[in-house]
PAZAPA-4460 file (N, C-alpha, C; in steps of 0.05 Angstrom, whole numbers, plus 32768, in hexadecimal, padded with zeros to 4 digits):
% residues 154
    n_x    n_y    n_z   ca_x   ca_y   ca_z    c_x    c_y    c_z   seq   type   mol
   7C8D   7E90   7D0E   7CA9   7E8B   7D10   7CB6   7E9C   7D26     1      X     A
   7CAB   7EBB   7D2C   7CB8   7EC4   7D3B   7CAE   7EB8   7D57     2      X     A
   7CA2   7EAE   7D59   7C96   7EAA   7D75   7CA4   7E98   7D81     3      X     A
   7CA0   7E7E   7D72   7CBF   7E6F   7D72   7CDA   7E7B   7D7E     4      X     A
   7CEB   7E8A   7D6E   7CFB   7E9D   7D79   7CFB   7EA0   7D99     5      X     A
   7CEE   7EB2   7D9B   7CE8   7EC1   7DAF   7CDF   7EA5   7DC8     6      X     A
   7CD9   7E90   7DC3   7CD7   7E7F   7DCC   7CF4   7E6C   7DDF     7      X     A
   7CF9   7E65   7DCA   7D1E   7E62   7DCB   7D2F   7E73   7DD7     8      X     A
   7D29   7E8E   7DD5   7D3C   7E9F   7DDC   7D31   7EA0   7DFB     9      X     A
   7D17   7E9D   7E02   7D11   7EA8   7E27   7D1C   7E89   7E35    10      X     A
   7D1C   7E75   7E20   7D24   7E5C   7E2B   7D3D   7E5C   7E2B    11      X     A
   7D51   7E67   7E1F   7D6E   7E63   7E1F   7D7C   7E7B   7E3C    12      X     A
   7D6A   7E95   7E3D   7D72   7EA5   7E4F   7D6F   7E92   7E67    13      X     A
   7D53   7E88   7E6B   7D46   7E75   7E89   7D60   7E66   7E8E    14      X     A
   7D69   7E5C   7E7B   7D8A   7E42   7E7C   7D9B   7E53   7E87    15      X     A
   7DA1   7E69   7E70   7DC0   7E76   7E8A   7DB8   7E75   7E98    16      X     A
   7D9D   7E8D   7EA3   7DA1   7E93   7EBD   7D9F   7E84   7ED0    17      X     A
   7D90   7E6B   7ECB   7D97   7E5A   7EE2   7DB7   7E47   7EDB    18      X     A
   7DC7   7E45   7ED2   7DDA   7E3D   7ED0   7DF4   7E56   7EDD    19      X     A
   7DED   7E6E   7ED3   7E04   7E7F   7ED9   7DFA   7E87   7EF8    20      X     A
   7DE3   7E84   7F04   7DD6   7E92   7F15   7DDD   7E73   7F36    21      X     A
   7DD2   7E62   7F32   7DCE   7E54   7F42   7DE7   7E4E   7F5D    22      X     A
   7E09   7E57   7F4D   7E1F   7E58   7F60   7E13   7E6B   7F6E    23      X     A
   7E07   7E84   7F68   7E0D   7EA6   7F7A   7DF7   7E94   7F89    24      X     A
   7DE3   7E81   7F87   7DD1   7E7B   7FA9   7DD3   7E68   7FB4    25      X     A
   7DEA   7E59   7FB1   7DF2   7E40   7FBC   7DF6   7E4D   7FD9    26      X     A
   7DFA   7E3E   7FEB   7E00   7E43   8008   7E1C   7E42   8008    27      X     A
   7E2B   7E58   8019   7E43   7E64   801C   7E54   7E50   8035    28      X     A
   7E68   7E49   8038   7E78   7E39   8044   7E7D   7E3F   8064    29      X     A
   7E77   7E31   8072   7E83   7E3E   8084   7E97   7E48   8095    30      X     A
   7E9A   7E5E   80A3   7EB3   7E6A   80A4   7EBC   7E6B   80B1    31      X     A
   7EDF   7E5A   80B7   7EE7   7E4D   80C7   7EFC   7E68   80D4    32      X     A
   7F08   7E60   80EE   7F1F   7E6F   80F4   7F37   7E6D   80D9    33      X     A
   7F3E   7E56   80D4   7F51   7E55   80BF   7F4F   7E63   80AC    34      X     A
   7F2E   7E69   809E   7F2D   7E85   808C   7F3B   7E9B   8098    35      X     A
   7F36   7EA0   80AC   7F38   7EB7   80B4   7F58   7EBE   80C1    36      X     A
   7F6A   7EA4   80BF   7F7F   7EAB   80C6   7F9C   7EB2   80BA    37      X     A
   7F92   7EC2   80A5   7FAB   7EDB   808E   7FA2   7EF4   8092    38      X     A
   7F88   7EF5   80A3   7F85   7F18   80A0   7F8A   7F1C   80C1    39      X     A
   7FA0   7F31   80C5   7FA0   7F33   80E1   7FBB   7F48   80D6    40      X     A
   7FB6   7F64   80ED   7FCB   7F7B   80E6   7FE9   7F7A   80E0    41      X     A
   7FEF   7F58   80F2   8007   7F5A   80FE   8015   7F4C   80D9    42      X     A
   800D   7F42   80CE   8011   7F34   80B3   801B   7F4C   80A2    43      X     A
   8009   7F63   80AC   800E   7F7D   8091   800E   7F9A   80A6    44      X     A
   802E   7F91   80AF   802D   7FAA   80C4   803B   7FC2   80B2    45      X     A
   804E   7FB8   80A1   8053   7FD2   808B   803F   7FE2   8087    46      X     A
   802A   7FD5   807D   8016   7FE7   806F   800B   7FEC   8081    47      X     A
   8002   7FEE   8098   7FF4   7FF8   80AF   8005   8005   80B6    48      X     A
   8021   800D   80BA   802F   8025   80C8   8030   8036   80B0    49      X     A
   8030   802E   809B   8031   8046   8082   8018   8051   8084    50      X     A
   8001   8047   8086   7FE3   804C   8084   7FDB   805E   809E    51      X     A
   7FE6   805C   80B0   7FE3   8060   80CC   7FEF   807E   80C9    52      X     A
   8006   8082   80C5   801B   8093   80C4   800E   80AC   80AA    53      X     A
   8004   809F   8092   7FFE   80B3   808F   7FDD   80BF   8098    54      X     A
   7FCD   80AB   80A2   7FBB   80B8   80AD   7FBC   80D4   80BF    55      X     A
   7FDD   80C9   80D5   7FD9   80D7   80E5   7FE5   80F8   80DD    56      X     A
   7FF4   80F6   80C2   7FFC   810C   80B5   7FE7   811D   80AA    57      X     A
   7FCE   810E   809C   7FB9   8117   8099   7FAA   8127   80AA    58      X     A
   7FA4   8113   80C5   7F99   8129   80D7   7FA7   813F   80DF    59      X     A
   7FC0   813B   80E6   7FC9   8159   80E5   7FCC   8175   80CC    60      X     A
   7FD0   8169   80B8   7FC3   8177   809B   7FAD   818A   809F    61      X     A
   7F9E   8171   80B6   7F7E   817C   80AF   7F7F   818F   80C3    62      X     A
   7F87   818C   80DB   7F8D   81AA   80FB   7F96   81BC   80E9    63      X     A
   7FB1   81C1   80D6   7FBB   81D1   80CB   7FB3   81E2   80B6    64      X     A
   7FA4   81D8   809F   7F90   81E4   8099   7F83   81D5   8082    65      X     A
   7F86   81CF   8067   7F76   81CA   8055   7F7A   81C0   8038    66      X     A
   7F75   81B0   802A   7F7F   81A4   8009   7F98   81A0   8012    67      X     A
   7FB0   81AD   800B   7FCC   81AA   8004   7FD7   819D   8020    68      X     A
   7FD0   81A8   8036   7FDA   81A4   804F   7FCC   818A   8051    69      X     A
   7FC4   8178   8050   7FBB   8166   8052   7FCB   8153   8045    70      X     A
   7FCD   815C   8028   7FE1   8147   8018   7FFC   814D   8020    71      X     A
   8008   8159   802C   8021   815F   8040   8029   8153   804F    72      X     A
   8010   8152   8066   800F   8138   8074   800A   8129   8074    73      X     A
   7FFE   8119   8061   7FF9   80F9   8052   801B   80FD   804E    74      X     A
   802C   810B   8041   8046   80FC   8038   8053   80FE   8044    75      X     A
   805C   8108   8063   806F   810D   8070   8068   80FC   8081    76      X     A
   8049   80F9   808A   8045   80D9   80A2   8042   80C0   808E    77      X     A
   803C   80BB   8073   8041   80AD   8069   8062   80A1   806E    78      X     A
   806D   80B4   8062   8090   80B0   805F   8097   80AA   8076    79      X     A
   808D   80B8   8090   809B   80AC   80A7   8095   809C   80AE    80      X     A
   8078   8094   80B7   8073   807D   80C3   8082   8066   80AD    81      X     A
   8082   8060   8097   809E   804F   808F   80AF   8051   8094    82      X     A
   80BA   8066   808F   80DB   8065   8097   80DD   805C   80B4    83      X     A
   80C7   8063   80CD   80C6   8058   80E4   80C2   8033   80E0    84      X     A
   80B4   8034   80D6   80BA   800D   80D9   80C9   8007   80CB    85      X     A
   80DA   8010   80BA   80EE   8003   80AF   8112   8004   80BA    86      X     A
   8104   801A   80D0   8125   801A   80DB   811D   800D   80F9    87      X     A
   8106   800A   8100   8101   7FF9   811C   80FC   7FDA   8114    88      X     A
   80FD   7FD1   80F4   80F6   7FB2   80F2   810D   7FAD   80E1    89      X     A
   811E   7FAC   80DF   8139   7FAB   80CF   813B   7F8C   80C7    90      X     A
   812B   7F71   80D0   8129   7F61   80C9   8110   7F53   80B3    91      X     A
   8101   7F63   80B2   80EE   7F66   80A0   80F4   7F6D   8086    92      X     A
   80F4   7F58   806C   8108   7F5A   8056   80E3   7F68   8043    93      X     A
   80CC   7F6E   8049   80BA   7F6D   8040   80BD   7F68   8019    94      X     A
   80C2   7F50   801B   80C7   7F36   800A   80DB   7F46   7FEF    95      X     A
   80E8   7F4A   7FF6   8103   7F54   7FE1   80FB   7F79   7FDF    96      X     A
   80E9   7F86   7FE7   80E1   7F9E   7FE4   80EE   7FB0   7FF1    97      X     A
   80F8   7FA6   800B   8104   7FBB   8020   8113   7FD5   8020    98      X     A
   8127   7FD5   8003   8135   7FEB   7FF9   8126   8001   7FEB    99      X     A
   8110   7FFE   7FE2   80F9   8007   7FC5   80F0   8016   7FDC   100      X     A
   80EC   8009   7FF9   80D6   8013   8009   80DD   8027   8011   101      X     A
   80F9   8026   801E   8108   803C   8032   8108   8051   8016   102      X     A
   8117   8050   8007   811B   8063   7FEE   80FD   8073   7FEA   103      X     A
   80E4   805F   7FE6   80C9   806D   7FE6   80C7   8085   7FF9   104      X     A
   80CB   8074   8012   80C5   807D   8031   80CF   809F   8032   105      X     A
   80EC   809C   8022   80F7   80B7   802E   80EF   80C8   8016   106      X     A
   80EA   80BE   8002   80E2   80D0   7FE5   80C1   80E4   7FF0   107      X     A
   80B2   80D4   7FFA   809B   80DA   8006   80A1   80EE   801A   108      X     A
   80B1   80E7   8037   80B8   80FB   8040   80C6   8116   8047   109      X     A
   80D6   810F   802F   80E5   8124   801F   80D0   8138   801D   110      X     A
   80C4   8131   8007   80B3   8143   7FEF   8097   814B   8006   111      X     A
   808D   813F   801A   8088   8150   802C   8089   8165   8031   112      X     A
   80A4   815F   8042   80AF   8174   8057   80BC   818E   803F   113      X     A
   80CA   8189   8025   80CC   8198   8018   80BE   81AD   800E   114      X     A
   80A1   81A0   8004   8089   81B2   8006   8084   81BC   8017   115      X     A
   8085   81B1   8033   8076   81C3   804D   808D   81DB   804E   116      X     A
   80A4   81D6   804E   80B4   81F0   8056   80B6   8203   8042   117      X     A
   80B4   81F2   8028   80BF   820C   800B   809E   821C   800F   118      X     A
   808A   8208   800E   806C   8215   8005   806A   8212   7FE5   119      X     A
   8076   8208   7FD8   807C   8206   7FC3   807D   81E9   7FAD   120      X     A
   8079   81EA   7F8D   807A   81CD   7F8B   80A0   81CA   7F85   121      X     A
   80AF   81DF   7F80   80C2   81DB   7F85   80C9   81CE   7F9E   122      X     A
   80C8   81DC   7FAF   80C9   81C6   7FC9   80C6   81A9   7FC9   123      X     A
   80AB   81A4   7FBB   80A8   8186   7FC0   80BD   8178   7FAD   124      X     A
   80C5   8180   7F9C   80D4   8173   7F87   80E9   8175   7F93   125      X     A
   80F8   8184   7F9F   8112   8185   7FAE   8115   8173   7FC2   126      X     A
   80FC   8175   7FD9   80FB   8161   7FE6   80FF   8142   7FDC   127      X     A
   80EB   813D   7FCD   80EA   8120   7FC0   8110   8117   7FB9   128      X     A
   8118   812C   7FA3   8133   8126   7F95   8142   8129   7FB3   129      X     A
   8144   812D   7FC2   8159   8133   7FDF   8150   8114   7FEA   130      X     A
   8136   8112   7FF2   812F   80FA   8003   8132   80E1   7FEF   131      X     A
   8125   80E0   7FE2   8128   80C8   7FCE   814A   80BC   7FC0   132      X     A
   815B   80DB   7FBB   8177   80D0   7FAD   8187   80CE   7FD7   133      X     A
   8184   80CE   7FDF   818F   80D3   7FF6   8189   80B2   800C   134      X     A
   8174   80AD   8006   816C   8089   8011   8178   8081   7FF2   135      X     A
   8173   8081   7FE3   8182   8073   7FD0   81A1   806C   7FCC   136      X     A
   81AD   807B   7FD2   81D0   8080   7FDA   81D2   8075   7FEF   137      X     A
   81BF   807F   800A   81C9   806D   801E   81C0   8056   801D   138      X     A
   81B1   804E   8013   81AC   8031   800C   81C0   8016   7FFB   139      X     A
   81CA   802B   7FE7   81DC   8026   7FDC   81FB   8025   7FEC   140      X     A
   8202   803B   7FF9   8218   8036   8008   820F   8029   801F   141      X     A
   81FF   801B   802C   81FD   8013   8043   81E7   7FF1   8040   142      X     A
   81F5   7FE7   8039   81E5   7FCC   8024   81DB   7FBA   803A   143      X     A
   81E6   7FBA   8056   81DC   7FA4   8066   81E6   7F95   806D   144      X     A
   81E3   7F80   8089   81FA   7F68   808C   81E8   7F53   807D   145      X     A
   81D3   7F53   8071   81CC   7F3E   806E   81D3   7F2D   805F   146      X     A
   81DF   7F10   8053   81E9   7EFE   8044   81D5   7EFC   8029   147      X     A
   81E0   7EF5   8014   81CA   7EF4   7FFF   81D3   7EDD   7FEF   148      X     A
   81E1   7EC9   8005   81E6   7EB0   7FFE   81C6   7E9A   7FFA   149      X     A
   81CB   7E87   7FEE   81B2   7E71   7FF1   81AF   7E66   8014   150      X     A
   81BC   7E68   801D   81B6   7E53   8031   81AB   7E75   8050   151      X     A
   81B6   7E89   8045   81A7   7EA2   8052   81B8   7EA2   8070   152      X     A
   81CD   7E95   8071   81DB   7E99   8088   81E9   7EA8   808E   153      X     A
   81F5   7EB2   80A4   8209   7ECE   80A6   8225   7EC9   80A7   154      X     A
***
């Protein structure tokens, strides 16, 4: 009886695996320009000037010296290189986020530069609460010409 078993059971594995198995060796599609035309820098330039920006904070982190100084400048070229495309692309609504970003942007750069000058985690917290309530207010007092009618006209 057990043999049976054991019978059934190497016959039922043989079934998945050729059932669950046979998509992963099918032949793959070929790959047209049209695949390939949503990935390109210019689509996701936000995140490439934030990415960029704080790289280049990083490398300087890294000239400067070590651990902390590094994460210093991840947040101060982080923070800037946003706040730089967001005040050179002023037409870029990056899809209802634009306010969240700038407010991010300067909370980051804040808390930076706070740290780099205090040396301190007070610093960074000071920074953050200065940069972050500070784009927030002016964000708030300074709302935009843009219309937020349906038809999006001025």
């Amino acid at each position: 009886m057990r043999g049976g078993n054991k019978f059934w059971g190497l016959v039922l594995c043989l079934v998945m695996l050729f059932t669950l198995a046979m998509p992963a060796v099918a032949a793959d599609p070929q790959t047209t320009v049209k695949d390939l035309k949503g990935i390109s820098a210019k689509r996701h330039r936000y995140i490439f000037s934030v990415l960029g920006g704080a790289a280049v904070g990083a490398g300087i982190g890294v000239l400067l010296g070590s651990g902390n100084d590094i994460t210093k400048g991840l947040l101060v070229g982080g923070g800037g290189g946003s706040a730089l495309y967001l005040h050179s692309h002023r037409r870029d609504d990056l899809n209802g986020w634009r306010n969240w970003a700038f407010i991010g942007s300067y909370t980051a750069f804040g808390s930076g530069m706070g740290w780099t000058l205090c040396g301190c985690d007070d610093g960074a917290i000071a920074g953050a609460l200065i940069g972050g309530g500070g784009s927030a207010w002016y964000t708030a007092a300074h709302p935009g010409q843009r219309t937020t009618t349906a038809t999006n006209v001025p």
